[in-house]
C-alpha positions in Angstrom: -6.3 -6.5 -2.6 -9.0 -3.5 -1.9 -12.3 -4.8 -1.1 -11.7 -8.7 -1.2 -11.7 -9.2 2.1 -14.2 -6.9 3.1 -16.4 -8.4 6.3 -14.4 -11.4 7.0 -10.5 -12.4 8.3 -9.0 -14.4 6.2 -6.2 -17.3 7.2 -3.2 -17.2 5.3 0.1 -19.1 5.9 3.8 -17.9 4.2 6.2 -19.7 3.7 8.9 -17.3 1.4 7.7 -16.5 -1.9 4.2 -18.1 -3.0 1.2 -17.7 -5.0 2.4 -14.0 -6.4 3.6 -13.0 -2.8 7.4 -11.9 -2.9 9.1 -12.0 0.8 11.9 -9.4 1.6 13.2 -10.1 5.8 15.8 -8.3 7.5 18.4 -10.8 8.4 18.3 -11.8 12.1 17.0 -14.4 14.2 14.1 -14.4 16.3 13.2 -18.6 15.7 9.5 -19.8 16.9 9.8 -23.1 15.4 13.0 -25.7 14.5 15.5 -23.6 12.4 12.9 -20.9 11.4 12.4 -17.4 11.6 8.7 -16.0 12.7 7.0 -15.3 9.8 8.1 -18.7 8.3 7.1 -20.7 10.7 3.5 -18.5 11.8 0.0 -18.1 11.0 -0.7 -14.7 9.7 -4.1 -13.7 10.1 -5.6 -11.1 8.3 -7.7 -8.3 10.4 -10.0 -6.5 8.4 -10.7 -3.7 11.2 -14.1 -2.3 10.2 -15.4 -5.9 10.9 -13.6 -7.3 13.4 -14.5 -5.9 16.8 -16.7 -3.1 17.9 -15.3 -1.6 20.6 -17.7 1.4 21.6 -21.4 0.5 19.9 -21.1 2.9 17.1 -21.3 -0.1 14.7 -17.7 0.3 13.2 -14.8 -2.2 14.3 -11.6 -0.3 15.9 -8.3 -0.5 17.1 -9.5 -1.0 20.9 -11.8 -4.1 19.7 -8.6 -5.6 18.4 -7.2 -5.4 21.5 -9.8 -6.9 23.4 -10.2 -9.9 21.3 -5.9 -10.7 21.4 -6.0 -13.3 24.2 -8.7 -14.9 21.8 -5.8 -14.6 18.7 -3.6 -16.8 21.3 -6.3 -19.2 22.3 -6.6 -20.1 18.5 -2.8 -20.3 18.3 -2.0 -17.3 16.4 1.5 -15.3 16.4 1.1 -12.6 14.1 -1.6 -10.5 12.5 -1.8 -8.3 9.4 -3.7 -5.5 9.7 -5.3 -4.4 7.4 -5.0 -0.1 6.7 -6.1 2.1 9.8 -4.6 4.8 8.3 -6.8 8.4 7.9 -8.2 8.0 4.8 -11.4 9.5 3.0 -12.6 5.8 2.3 -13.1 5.7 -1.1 -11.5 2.2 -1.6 -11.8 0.8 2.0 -9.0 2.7 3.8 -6.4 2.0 0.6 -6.4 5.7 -0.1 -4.9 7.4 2.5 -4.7 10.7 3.4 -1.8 10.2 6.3 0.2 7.6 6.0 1.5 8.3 10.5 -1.5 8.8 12.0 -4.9 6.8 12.5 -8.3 7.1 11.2 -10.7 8.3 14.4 -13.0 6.2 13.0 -10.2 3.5 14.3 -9.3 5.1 17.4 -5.9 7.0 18.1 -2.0 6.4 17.8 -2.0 6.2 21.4 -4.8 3.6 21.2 -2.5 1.9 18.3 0.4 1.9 20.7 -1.6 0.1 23.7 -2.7 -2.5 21.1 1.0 -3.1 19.6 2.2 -3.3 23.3 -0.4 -5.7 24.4 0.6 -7.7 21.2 3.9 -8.1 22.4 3.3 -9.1 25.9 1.3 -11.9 24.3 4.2 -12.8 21.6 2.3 -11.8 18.3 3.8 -10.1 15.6 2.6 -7.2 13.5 2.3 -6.7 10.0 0.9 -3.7 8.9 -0.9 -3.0 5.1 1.0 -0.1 3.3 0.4 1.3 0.2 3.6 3.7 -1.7 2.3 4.0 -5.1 -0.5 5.9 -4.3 -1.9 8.5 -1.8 -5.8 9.9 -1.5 -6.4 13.0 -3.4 -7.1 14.3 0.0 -3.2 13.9 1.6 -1.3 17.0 2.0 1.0 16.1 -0.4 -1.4 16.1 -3.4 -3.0 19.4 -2.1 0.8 20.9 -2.2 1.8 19.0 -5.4 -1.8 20.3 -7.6 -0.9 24.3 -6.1 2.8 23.8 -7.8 4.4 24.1 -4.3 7.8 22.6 -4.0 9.4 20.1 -3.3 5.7 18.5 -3.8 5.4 19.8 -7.3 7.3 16.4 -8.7 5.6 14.1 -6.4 3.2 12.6 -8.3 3.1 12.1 -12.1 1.8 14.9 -14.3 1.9 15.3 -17.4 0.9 17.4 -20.6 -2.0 17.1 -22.6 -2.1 15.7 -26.0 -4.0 17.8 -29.1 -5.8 16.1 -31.6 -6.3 17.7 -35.1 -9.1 19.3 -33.9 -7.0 21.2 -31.6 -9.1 18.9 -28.7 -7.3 18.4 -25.7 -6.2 14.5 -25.0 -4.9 12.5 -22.8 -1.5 11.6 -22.8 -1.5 7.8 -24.0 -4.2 5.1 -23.4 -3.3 3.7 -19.8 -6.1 2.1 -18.2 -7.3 2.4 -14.7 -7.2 -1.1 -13.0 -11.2 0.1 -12.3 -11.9 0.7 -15.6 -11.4 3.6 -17.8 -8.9 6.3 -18.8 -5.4 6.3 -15.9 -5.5 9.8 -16.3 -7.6 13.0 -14.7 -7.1 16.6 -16.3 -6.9 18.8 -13.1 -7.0 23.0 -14.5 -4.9 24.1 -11.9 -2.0 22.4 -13.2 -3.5 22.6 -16.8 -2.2 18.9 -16.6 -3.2 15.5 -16.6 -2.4 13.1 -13.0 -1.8 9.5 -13.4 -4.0 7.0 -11.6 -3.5 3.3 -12.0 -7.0 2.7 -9.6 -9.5 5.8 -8.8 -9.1 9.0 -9.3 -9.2 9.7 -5.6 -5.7 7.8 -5.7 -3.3 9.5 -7.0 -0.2 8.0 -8.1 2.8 8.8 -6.9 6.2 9.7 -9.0 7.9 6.6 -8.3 11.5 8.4 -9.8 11.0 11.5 -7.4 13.9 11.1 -4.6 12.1 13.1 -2.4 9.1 11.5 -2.6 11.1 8.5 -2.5 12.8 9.4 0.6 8.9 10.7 2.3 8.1 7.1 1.8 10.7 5.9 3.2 10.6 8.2 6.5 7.0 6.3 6.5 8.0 3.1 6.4 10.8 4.3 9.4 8.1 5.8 11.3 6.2 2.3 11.6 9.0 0.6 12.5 10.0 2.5 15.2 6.5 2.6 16.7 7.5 -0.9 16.7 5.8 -2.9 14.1 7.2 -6.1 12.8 6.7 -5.9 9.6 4.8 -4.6 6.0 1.9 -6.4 3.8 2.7 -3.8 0.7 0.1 -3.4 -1.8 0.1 -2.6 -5.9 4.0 -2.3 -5.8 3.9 -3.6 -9.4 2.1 -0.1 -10.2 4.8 1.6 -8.3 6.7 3.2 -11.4 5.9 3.5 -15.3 8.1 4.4 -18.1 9.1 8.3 -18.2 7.6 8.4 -21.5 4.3 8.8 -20.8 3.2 9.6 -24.1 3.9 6.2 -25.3 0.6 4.0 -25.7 0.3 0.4 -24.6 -0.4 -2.4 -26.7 -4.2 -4.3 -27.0 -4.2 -7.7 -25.4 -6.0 -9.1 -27.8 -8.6 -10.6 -25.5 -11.9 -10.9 -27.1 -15.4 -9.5 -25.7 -14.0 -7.1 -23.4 -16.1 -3.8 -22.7 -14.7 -0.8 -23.9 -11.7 0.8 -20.9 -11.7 -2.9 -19.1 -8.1 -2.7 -17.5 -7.5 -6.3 -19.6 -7.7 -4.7 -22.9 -4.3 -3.5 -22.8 -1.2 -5.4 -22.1 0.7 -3.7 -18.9 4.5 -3.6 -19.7 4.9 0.0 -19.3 3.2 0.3 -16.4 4.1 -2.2 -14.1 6.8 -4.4 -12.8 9.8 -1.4 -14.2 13.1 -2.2 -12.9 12.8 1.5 -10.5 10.4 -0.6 -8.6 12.4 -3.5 -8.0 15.6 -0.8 -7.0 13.6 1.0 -5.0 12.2 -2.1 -3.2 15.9 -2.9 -2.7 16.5 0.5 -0.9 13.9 -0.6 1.5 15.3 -3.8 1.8 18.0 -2.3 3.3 16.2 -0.1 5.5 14.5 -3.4 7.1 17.8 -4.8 7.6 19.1 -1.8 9.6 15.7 -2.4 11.8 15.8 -5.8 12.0 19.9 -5.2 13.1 18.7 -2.4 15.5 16.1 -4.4 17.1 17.5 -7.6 17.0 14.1 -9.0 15.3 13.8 -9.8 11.7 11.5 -7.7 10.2 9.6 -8.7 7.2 8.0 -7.9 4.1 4.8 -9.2 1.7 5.2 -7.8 -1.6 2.0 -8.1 -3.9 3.1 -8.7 -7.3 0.7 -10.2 -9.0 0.9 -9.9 -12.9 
C-alpha cells in the first residue's frame, strides 16, 4: 500500500484469500489452466507506472510505455497485470489521492491512450487489474470542493463533524482517531465550521461510507471501469471504508510501549475499521461484478486489502 512499491514491479501470485488479501470473483468461467479460473491460475504483476516505461523522454513512465513493453509481459509468461493508480490525482501520496476517479492523469497519457493499451492487452490474452481506492478521494476532486461549499447531494459525502469545547471554551476535535500517518484523523475546515475525517493525509479526505449517494457514485465508478473493459479491481484501505456514526466516541490505547506521541499504533482501531457497512457494502459490489462477469462472460475479480 502507498509508496511501498515505489521504483520497482513487484511479482505476486493469488491463489483466493492469502496473506491479508480477501478475493471477491464474479462467477463464470474463463479457465487458463486445469479446472481454474484466470486469476487463480496467473501471475499478477504489479506495474508501478511512474517507473516502468518512459514512453516520450520527459523522465516519467506512462500508459503508452506500458504498451510498448506488453509483448515483453508475454515473453516472461505473464497473463495479467495490476496497475497501479493512473488516475488524475494531485500526487500527494503517489497517485492514491485522486482527484477523478474516470479519467487519466496527463502525466500518464489519455483515456484514449488507456483504451489502446487495454485493447492491445487483450489481443495478447492478459488481464487487467486496476488499483482503486473508495474510502477516500484528494481534497482536490470535485466532490470535496462541492461537499466543503455545503452543496447538495455532496454535502453528506464525506464525514464531518462538530467540534468539541473544552472548559476553556477551546475548540476540539471530535475524539482521538489517529491518522494512519501520524497525528490527529481530523482537519477543522472554517467554511463548514467543521471538522473532516482522514484516516491517511489530509489531502485525502474520507469518504461517508453510510452516504447512498456517495455509495451509489462509487459504484457508477467501479461500472465505468468495467465497461471500458477491465478485468478486474486491486482495492486499497477498504478496512478504513466506514467508522462508527458516533464520532465523538474515543478509541482505546493499545498499550504498546515507547511509541511517539499521534503514532497510528497507540490506539487500538475497532471503531474505525473493519465495521460490518464495509463488509455490506463490499457485498453490493460483489454483485455488481457478478452482473459483469455474467454480461461479459469473463469472471471478473477482486483484491481486497484488509490487513488488520
Amino acid at each position: 500500500m502507498r509508496g511501498i512499491f515505489v521504483g520497482f514491479v513487484v511479482l505476486v501470485a493469488l491463489v483466493g484469500v492469502r496473506g491479508g488479501n480477501l478475493v471477491l470473483k464474479g462467477k463464470g468461467k474463463d479457465k487458463q489452466g486445469e479446472d481454474q479460473e484466470w486469476w487463480q491460475s496467473s501471475v499478477l504483476y504489479q506495474i508501478y507506472p511512474r517507473s516502468f516505461m518512459d514512453s516520450d523522454g520527459d523522465g516519467v513512465g506512462d500508459i503508452k510505455g506500458i504498451t510498448s513493453k506488453l509483448d515483453y509481459l508475454v515473453e516472461l509468461g505473464i497473463r495479467s497485470v495490476w496497475l497501479s493508480p493512473v488516475y488524475e490525482s494531485p500526487m500527494k501520496d503517489f497517485g492514491y489521492d485522486i482527484s477523478n476517479f474516470t479519467n487519466i492523469d496527463p502525466i500518464f497519457g489519455t483515456l484514449e491512450d488507456f483504451f489502446e493499451m487495454q485493447e492491445a492487452m487483450k489481443d495478447r490474452g492478459i488481464k487487467l487489474v486496476m488499483d482503486l481506492v473508495p474510502n477516500h478521494s484528494s481534497d482536490q476532486h470535485e466532490w470535496f470542493n462541492r461537499s466543503l461549499a455545503g452543496e447538495a447531494p455532496y454535502d453528506d459525502y464525506y464525514v464531518w463533524v462538530d467540534p468539541k469545547f473544552d472548559d476553556e471554551g477551546e475548540r476540539q476535535p471530535p475524539s482521538n482517531w489517529l491518522s494512519v500517518f501520524g497525528g490527529s484523523a481530523w482537519t477543522y475546515r472554517e467554511e463548514r465550521e467543521q471538522y473532516f475525517l482522514h484516516q491517511f493525509l489530509p489531502e485525502q479526505p474520507d469518504v461517508n461510507g453510510y452516504n447512498e449517494n456517495l455509495i451509489q457514485a462509487l459504484s457508477d465508478v467501479f461500472q465505468f471501469w468495467l465497461d471500458m473493459g477491465v478485468d478486474g479491481f486491486r482495492v486499497d484501505a477498504i478496512k478504513h471504508f466506514a467508522e462508527i456514526e458516533d464520532y465523538y466516541q474515543d478509541e482505546a490505547e493499545s498499550g504498546i510501549p515507547d511509541l511517539p506521541e499521534g503514532n497510528y499504533e497507540n490506539l487500538y482501531h475497532n471503531l474505525t475499521t473493519n465495521q460490518q457497512q464495509t463488509f455490506d457494502v463490499l457485498r453490493r459490489w460483489r454483485l455488481l461484478l457478478d452482473a459483469a462477469t455474467e454480461a461479459s462472460g469473463s469472471p471478473k475479480y477482486v483484491e481486497i486489502n484488509y490487513f488488520k
